[in-house]
DRENTORKOL-3810 file (N, C-alpha, C; in nm, 4 decimals):
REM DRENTORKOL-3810
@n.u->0.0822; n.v->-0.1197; n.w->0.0000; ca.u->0.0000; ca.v->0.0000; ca.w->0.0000; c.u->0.0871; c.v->0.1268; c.w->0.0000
@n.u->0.1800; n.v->0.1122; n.w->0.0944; ca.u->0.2848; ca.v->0.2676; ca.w->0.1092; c.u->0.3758; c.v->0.2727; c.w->-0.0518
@n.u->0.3945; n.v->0.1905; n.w->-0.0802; ca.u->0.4791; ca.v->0.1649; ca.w->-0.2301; c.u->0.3844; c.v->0.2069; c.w->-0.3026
@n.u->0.2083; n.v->0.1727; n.w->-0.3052; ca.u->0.1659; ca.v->0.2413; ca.w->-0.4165; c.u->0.1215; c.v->0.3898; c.w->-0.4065
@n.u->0.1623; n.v->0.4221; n.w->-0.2737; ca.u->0.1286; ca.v->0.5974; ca.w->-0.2817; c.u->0.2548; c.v->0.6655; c.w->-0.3027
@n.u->0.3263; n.v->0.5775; n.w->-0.3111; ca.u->0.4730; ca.v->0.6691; ca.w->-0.2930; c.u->0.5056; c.v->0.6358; c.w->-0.4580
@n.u->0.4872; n.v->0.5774; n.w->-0.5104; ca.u->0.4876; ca.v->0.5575; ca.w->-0.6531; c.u->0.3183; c.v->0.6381; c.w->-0.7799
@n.u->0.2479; n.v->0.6699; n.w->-0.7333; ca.u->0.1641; ca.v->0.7469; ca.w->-0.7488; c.u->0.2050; c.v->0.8770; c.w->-0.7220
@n.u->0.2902; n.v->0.9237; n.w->-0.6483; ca.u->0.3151; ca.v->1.0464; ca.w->-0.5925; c.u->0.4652; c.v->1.0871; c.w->-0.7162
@n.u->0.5144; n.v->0.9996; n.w->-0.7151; ca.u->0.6040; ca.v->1.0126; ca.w->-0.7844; c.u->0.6194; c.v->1.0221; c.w->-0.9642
@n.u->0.4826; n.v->0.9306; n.w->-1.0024; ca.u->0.4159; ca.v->0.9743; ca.w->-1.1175; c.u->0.3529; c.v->1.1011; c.w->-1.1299
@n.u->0.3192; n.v->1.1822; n.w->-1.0274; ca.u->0.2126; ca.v->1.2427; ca.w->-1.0617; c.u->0.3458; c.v->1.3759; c.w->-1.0215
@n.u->0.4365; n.v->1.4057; n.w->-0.9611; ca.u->0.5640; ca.v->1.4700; ca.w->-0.9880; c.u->0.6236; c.v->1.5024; c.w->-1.0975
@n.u->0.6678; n.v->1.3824; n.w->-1.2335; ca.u->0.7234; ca.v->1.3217; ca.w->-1.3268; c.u->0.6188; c.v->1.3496; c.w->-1.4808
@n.u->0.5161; n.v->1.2829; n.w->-1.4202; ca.u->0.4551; ca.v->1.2962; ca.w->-1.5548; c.u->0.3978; c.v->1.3904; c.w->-1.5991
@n.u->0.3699; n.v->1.4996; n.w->-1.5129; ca.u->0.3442; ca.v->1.6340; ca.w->-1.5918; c.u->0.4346; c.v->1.6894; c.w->-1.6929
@n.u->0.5310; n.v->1.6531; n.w->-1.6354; ca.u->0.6600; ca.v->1.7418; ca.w->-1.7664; c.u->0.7239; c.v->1.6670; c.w->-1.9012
@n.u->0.5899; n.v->1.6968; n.w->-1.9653; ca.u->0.5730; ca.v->1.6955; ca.w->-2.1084; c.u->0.6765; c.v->1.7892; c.w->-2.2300
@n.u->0.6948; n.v->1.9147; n.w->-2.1878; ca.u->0.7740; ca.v->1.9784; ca.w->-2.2694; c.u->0.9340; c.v->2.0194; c.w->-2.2082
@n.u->0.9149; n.v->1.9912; n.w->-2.0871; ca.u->1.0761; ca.v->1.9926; ca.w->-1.9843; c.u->1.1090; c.v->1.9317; c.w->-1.8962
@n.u->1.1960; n.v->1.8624; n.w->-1.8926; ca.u->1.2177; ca.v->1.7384; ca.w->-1.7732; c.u->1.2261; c.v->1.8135; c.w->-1.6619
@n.u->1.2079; n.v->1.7378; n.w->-1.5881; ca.u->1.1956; ca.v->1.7836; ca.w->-1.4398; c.u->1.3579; c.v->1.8315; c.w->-1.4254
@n.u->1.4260; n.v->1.7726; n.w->-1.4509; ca.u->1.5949; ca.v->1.8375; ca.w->-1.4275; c.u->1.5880; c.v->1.9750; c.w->-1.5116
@n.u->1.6119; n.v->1.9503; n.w->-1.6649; ca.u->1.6382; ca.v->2.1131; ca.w->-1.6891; c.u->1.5266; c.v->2.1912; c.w->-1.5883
@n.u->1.3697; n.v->2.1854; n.w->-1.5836; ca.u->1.3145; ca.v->2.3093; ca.w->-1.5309; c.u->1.3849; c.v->2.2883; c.w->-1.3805
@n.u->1.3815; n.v->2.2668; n.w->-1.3218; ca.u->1.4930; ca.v->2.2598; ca.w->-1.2119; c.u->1.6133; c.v->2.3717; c.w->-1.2059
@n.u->1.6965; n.v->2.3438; n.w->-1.3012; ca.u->1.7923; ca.v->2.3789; ca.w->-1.3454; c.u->1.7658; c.v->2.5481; c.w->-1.4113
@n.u->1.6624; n.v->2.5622; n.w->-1.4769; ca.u->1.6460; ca.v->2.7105; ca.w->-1.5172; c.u->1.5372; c.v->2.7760; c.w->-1.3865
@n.u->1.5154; n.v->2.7338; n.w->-1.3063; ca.u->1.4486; ca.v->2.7572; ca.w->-1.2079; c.u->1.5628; c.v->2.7868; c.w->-1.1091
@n.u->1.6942; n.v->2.7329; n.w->-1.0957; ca.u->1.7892; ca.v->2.7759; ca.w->-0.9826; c.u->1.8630; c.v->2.8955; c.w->-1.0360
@n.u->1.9126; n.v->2.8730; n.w->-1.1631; ca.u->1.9895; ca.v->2.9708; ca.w->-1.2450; c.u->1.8968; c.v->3.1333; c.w->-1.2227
@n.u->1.7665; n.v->3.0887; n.w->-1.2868; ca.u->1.7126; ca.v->3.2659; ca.w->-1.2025; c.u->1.6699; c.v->3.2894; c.w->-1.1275
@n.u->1.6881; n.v->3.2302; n.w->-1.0349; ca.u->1.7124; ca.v->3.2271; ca.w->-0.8748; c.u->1.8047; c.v->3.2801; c.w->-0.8482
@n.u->1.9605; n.v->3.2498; n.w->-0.9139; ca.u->2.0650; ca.v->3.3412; ca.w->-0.9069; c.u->2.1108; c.v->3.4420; c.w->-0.9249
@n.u->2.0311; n.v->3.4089; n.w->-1.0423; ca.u->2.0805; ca.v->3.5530; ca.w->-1.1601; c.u->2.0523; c.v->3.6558; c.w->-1.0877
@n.u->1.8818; n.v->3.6527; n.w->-1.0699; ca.u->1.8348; ca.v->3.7371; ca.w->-1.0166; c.u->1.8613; c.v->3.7892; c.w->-0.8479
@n.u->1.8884; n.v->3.6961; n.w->-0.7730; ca.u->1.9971; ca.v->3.7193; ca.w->-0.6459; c.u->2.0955; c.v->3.7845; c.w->-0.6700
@n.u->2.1832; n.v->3.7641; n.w->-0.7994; ca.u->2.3120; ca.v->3.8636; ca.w->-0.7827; c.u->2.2827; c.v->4.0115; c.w->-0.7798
@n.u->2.1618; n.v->4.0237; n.w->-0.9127; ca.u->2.1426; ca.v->4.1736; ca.w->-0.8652; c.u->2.0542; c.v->4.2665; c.w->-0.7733
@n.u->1.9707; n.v->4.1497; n.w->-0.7122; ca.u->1.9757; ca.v->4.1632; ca.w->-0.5684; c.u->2.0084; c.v->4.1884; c.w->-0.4781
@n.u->2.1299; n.v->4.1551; n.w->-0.4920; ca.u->2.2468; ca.v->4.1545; ca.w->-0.3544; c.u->2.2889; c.v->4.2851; c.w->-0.3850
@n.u->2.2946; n.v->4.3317; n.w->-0.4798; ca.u->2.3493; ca.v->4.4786; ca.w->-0.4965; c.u->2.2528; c.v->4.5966; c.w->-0.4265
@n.u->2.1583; n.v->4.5696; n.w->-0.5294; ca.u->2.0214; ca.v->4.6822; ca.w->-0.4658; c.u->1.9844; c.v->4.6401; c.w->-0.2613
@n.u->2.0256; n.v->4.5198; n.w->-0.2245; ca.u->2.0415; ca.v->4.5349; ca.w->-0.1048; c.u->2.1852; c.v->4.5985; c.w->-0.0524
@n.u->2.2767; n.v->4.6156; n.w->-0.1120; ca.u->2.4013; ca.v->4.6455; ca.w->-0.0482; c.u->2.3487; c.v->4.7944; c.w->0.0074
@n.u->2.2612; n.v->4.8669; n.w->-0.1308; ca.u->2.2785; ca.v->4.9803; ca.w->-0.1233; c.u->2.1038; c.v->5.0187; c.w->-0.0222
@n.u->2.0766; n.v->4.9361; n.w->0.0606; ca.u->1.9780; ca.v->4.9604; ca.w->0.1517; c.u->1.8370; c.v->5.0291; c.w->0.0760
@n.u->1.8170; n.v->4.8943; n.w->-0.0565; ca.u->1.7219; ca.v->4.9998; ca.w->-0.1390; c.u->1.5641; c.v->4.8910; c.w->-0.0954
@n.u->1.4708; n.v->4.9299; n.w->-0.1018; ca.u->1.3317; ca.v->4.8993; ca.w->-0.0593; c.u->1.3364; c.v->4.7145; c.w->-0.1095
@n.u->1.3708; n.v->4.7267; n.w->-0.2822; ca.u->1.3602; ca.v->4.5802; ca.w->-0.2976; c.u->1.4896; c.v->4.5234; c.w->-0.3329
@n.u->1.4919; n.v->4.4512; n.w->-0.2286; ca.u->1.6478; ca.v->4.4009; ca.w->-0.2562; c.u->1.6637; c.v->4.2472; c.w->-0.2980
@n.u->1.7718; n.v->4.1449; n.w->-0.2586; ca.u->1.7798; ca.v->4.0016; ca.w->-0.2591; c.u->1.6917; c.v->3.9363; c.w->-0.2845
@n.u->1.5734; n.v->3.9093; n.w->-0.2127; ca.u->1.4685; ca.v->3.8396; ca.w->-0.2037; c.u->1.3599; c.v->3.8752; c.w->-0.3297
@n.u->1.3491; n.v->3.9845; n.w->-0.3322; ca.u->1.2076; ca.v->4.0370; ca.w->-0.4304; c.u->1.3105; c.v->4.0207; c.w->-0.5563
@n.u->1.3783; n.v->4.0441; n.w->-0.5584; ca.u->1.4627; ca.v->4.0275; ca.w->-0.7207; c.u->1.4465; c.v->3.8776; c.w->-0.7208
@n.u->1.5086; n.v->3.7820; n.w->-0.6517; ca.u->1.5041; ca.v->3.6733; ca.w->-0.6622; c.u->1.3511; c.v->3.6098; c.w->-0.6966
@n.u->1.2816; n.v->3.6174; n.w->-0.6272; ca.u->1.1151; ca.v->3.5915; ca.w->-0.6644; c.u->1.0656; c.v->3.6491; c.w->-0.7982
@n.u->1.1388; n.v->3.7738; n.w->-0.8547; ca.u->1.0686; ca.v->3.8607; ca.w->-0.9715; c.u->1.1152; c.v->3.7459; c.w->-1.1029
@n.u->1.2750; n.v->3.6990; n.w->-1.0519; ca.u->1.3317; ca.v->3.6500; ca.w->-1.1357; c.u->1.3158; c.v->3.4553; c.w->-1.1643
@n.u->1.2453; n.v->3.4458; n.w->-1.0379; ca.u->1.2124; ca.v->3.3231; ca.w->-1.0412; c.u->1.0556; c.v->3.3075; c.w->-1.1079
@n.u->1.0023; n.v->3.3916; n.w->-1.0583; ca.u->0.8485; ca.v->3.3764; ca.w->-1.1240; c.u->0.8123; c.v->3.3907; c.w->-1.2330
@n.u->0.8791; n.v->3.4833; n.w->-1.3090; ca.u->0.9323; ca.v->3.5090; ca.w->-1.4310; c.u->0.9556; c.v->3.3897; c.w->-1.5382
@n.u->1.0682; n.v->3.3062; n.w->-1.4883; ca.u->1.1271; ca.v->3.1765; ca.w->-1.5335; c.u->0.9700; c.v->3.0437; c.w->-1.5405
@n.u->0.9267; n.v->3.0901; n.w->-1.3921; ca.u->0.8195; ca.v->2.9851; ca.w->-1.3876; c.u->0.6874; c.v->3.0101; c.w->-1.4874
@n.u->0.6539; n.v->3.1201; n.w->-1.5250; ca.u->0.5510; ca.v->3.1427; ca.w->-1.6577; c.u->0.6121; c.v->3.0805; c.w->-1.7299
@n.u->0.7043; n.v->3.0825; n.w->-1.8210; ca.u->0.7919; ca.v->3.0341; ca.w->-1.9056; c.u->0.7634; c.v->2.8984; c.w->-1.9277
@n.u->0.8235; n.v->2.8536; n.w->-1.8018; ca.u->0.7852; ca.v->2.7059; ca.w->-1.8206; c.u->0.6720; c.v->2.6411; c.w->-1.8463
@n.u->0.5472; n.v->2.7159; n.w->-1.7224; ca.u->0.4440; ca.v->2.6709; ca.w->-1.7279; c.u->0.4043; c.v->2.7345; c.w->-1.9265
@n.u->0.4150; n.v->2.7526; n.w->-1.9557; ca.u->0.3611; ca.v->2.7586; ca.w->-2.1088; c.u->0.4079; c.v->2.6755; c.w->-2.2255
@n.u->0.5228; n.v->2.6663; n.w->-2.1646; ca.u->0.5780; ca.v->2.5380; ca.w->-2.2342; c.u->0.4966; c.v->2.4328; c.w->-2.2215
@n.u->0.4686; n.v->2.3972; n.w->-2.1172; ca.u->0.3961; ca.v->2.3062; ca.w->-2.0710; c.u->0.2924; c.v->2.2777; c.w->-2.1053
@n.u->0.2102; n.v->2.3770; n.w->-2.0868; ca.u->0.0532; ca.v->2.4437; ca.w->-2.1767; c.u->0.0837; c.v->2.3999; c.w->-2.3174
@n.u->0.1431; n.v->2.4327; n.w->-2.3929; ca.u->0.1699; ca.v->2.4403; ca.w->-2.5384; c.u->0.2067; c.v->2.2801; c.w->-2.5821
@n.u->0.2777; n.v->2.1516; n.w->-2.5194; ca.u->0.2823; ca.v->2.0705; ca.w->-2.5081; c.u->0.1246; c.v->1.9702; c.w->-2.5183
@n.u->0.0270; n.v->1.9875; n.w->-2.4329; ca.u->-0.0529; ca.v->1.9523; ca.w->-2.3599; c.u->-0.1608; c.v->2.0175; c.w->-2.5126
@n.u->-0.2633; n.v->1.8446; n.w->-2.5230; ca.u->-0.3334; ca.v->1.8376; ca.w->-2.6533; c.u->-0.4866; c.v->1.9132; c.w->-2.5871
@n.u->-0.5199; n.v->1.9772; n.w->-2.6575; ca.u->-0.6662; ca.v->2.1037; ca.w->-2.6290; c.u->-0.7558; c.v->2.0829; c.w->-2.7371
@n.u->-0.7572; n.v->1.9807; n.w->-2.8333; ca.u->-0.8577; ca.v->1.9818; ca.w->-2.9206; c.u->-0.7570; c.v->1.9770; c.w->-3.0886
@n.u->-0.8237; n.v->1.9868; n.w->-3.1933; ca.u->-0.7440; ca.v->1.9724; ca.w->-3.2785; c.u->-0.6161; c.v->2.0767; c.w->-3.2940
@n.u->-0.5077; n.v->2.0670; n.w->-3.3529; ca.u->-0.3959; ca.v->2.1176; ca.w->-3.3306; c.u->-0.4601; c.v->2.2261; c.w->-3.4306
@n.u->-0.4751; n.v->2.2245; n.w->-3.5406; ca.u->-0.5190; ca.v->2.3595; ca.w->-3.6438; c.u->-0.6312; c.v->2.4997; c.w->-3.5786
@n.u->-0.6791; n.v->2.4416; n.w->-3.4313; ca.u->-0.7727; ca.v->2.5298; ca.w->-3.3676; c.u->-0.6891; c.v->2.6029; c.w->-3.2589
@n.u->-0.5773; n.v->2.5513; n.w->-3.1970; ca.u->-0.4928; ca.v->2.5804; ca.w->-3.1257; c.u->-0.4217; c.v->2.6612; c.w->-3.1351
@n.u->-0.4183; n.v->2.8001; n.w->-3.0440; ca.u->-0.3102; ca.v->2.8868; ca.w->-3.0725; c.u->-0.2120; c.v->2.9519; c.w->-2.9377
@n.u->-0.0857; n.v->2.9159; n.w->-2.9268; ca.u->0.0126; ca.v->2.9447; ca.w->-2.9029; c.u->0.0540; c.v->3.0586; c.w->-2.8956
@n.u->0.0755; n.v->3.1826; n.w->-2.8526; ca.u->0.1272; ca.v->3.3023; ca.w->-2.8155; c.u->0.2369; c.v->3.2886; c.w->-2.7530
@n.u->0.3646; n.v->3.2875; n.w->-2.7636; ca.u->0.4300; ca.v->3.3402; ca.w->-2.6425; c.u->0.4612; c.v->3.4344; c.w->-2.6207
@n.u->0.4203; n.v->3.5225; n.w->-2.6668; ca.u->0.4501; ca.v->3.6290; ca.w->-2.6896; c.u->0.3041; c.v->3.7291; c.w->-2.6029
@n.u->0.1910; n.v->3.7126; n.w->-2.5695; ca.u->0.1273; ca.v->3.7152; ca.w->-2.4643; c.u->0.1734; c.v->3.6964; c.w->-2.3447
@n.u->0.2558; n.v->3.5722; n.w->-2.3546; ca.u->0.2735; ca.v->3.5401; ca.w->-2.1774; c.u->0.4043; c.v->3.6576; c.w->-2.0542
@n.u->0.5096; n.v->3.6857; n.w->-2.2672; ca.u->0.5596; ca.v->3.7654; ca.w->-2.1931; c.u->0.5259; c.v->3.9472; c.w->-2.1957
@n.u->0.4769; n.v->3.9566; n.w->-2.2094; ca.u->0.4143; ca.v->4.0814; ca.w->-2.2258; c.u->0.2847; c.v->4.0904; c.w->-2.1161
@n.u->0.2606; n.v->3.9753; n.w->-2.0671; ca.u->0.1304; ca.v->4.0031; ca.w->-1.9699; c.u->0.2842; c.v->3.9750; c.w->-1.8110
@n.u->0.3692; n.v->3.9166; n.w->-1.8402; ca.u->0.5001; ca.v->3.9099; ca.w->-1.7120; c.u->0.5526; c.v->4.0265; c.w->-1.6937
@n.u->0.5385; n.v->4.1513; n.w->-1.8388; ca.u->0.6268; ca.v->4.2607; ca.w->-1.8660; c.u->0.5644; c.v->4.3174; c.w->-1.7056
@n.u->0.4257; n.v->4.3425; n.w->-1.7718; ca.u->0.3435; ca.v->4.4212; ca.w->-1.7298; c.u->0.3090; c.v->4.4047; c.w->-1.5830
@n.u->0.3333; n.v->4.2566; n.w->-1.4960; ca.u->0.2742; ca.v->4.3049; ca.w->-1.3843; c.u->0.4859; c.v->4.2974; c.w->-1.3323
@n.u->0.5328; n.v->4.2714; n.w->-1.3670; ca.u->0.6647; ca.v->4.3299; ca.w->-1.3136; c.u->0.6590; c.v->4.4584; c.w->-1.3045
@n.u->0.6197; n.v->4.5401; n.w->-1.4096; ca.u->0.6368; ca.v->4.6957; ca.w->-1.4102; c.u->0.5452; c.v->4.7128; c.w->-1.3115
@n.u->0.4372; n.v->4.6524; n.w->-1.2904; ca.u->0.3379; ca.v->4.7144; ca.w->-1.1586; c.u->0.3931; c.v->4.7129; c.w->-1.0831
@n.u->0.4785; n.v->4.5874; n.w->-1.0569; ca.u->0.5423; ca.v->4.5855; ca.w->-0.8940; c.u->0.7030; c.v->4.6711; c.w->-0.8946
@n.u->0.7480; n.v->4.7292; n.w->-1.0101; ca.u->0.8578; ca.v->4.8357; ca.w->-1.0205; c.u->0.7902; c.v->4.9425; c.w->-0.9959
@n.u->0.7007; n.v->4.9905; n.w->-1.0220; ca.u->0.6181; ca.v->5.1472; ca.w->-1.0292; c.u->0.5736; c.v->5.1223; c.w->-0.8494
@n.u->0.5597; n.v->5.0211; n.w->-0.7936; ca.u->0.5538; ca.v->5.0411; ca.w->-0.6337; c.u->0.6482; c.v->5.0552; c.w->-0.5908
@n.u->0.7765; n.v->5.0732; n.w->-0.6253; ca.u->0.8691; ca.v->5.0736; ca.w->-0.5261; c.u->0.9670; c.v->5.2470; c.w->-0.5343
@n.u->0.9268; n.v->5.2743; n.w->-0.6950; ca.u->0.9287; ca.v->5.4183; ca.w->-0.7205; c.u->0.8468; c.v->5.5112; c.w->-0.6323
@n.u->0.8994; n.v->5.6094; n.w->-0.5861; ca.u->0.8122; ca.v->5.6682; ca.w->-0.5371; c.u->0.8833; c.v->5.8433; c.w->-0.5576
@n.u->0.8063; n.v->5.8945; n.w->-0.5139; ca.u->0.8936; ca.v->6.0956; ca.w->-0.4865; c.u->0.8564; c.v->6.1285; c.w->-0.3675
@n.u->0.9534; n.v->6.2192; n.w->-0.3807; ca.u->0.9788; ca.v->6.3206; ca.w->-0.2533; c.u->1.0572; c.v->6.4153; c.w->-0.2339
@n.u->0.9360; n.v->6.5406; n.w->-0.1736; ca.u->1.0684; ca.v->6.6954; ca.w->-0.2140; c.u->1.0950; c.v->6.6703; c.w->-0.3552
@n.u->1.0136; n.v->6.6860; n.w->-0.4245; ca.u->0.9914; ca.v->6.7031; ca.w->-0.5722; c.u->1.1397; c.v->6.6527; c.w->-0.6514
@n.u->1.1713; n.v->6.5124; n.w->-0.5772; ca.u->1.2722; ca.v->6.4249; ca.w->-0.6342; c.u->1.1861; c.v->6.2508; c.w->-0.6396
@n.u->1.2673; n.v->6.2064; n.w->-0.7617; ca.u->1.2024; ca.v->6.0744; ca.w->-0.7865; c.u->1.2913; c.v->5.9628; c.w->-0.7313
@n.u->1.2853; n.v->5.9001; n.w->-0.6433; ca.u->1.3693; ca.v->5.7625; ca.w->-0.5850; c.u->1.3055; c.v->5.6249; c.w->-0.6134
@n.u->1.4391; n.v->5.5412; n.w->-0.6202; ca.u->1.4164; ca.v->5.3874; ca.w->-0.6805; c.u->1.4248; c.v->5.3870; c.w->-0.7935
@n.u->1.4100; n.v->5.4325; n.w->-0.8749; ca.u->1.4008; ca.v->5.4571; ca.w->-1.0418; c.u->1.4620; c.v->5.3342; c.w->-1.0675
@n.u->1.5884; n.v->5.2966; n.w->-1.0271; ca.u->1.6689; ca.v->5.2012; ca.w->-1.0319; c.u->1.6173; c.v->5.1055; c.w->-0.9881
@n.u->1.6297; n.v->5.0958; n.w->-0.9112; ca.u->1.5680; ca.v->4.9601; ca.w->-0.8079; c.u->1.4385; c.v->4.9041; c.w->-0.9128
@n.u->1.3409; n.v->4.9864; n.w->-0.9431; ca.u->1.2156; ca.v->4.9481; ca.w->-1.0367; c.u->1.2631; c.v->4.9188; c.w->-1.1938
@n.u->1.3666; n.v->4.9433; n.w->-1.2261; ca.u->1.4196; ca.v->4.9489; ca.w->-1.3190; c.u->1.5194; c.v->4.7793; c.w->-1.3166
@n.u->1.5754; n.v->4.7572; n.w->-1.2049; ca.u->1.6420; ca.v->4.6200; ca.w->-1.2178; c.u->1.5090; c.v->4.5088; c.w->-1.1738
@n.u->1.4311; n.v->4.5696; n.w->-1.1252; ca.u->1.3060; ca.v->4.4237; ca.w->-1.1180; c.u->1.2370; c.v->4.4174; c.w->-1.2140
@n.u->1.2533; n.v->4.5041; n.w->-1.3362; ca.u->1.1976; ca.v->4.4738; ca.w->-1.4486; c.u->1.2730; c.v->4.3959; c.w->-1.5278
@n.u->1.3932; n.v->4.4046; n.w->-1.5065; ca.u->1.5313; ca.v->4.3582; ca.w->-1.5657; c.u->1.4883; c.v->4.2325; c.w->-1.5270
@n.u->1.5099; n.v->4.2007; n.w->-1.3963; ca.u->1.5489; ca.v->4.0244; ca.w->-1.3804; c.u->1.4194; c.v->3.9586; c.w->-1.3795
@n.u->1.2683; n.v->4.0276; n.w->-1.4064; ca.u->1.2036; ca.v->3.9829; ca.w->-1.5059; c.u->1.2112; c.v->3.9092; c.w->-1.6059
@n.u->1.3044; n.v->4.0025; n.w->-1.7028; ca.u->1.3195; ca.v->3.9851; ca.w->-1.8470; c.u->1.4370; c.v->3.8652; c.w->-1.7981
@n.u->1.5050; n.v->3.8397; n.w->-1.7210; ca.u->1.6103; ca.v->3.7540; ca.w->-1.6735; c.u->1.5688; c.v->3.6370; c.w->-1.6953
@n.u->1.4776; n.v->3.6620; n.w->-1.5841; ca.u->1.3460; ca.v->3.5317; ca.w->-1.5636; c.u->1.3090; c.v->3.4345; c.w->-1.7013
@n.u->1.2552; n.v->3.5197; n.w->-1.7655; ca.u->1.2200; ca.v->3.4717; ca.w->-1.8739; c.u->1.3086; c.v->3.3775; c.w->-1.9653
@n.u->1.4153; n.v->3.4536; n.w->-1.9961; ca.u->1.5423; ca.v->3.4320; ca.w->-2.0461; c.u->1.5536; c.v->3.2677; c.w->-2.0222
@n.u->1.5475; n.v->3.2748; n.w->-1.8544; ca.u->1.6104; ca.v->3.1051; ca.w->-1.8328; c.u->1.5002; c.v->3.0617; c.w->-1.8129
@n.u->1.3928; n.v->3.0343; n.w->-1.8476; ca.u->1.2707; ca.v->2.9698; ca.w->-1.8619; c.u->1.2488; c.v->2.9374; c.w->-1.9994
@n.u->1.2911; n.v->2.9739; n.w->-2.0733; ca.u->1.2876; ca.v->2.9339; ca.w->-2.2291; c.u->1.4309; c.v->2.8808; c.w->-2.2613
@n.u->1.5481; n.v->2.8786; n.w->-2.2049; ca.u->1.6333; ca.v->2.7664; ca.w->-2.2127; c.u->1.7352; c.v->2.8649; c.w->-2.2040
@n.u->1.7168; n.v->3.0124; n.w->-2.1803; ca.u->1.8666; ca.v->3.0744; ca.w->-2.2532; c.u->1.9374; c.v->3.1521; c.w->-2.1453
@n.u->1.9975; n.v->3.0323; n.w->-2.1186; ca.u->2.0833; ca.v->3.0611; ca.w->-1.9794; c.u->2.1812; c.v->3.1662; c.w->-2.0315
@n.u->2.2890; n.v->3.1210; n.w->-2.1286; ca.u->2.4107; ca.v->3.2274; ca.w->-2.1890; c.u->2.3611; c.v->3.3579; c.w->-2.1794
@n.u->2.2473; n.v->3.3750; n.w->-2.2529; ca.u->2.1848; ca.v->3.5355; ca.w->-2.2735; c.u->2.1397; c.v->3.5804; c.w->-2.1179
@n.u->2.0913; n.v->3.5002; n.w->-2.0665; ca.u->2.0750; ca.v->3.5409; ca.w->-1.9307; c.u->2.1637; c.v->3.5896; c.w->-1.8252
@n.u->2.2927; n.v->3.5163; n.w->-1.8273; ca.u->2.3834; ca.v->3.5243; ca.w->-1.7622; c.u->2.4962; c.v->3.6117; c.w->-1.8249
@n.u->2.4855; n.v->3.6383; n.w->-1.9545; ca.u->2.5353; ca.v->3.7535; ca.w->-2.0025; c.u->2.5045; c.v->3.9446; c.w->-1.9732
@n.u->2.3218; n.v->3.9054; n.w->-1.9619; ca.u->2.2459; ca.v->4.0091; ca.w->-1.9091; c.u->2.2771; c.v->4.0499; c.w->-1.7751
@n.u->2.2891; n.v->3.9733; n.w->-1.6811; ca.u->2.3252; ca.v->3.9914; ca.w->-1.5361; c.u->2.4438; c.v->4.0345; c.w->-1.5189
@n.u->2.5645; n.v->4.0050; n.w->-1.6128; ca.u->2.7232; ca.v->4.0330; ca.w->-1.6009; c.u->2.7156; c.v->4.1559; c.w->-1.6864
@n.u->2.6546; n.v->4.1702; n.w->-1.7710; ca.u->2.6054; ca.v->4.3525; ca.w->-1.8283; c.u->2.5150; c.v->4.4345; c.w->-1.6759
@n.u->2.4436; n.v->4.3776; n.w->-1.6321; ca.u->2.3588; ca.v->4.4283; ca.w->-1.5154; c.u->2.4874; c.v->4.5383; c.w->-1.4367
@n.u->2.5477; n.v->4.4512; n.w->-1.3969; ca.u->2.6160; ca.v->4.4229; ca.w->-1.2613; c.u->2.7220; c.v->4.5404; c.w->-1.3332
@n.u->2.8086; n.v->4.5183; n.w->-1.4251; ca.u->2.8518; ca.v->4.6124; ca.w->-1.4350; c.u->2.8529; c.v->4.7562; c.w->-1.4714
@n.u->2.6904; n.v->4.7973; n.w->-1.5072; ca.u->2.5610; ca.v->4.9245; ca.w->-1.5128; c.u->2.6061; c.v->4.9629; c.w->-1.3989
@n.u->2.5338; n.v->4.9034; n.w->-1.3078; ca.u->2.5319; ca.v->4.9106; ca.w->-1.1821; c.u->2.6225; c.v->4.9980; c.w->-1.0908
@n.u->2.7385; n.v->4.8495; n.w->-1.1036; ca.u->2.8307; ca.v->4.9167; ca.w->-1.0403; c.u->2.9692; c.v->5.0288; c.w->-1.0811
@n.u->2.9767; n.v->4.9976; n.w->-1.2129; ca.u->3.0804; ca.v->5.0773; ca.w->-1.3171; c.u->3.0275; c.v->5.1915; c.w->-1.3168
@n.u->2.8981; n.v->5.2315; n.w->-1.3355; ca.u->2.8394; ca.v->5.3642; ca.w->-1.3277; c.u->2.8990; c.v->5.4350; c.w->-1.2417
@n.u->2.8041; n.v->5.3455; n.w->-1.1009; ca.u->2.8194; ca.v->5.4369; ca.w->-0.9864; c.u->2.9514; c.v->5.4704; c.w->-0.9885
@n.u->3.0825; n.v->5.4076; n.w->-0.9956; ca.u->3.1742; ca.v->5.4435; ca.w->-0.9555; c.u->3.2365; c.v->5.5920; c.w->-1.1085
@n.u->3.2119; n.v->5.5606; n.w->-1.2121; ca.u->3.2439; ca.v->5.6712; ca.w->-1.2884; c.u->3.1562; c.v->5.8276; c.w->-1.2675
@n.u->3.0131; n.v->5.7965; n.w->-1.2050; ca.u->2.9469; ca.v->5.9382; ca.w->-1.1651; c.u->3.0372; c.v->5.9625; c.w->-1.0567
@n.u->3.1073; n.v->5.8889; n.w->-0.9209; ca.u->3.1836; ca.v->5.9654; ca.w->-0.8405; c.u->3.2823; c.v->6.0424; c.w->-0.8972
END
């Protein structure tokens, strides 16, 4: 009896992933986890509203639409000629509530605008997100090593 729930449990883990094995989504699921942590760790160095954590989640959730559409798109809905595929919806509806949650963290004061940045890299590791949810780690991890040095090369040439 315990063998057949623990083997039921383990099918029902396994056999959903029709368009990505459970290892790669795994695998693009940790990567923007990272990605998006590295520039995280920055916007926390600098004691900004969203730091480590919310980058990491922007950049993980991001990745996880991705997948889940893969998945979707895999998965039979009736005849294939009636069926239509967008991905291009999924990321444009991810653009959009990232920018909602960047435009919360913007704010003014004393007729100055703060975070700009900060709302500006959670849109980024958004687009990060995405990146390694559709397989493209290189471009992703290229984006973050361009990030990082925005970031920090700037700041140090405006001093």
């Amino acid at each position: 009896m315990e063998q057949h729930i623990v083997d039921a449990i383990a099918q029902e883990l396994s056999g959903t992933f029709s368009a990505v094995s459970p290892l790669i989504a795994g695998m693009r699921l940790v990567a923007a986890l990272i990605f998006g942590g590295v520039i995280g760790l920055e916007r926390e160095s600098k004691q900004k509203p969203a730091g480590l954590r919310t980058h990491m989640l922007v950049s993980m959730a991001a990745c996880l639409f991705i997948l889940v559409s893969q998945q979707l798109a895999a998965l039979s809905f009736g005849a294939q000629d009636a069926m239509r595929v967008d991905p291009l919806r999924l990321i444009e509806a991810v653009t959009a509530g990232v920018a909602f949650l960047a435009a919360g963290a913007i704010f003014t004061s004393g007729g100055s605008v703060h975070n700009i940045t900060t709302g500006a890299s959670m849109w980024l590791v958004g687009a990060i997100g995405l990146a390694c949810g559709s397989g493209q780690m290189p471009l992703a991890a290229m984006a973050t090593g361009i990030v990082l040095l925005v970031l920090y090369g700037v700041r140090l040439v405006e001093r």
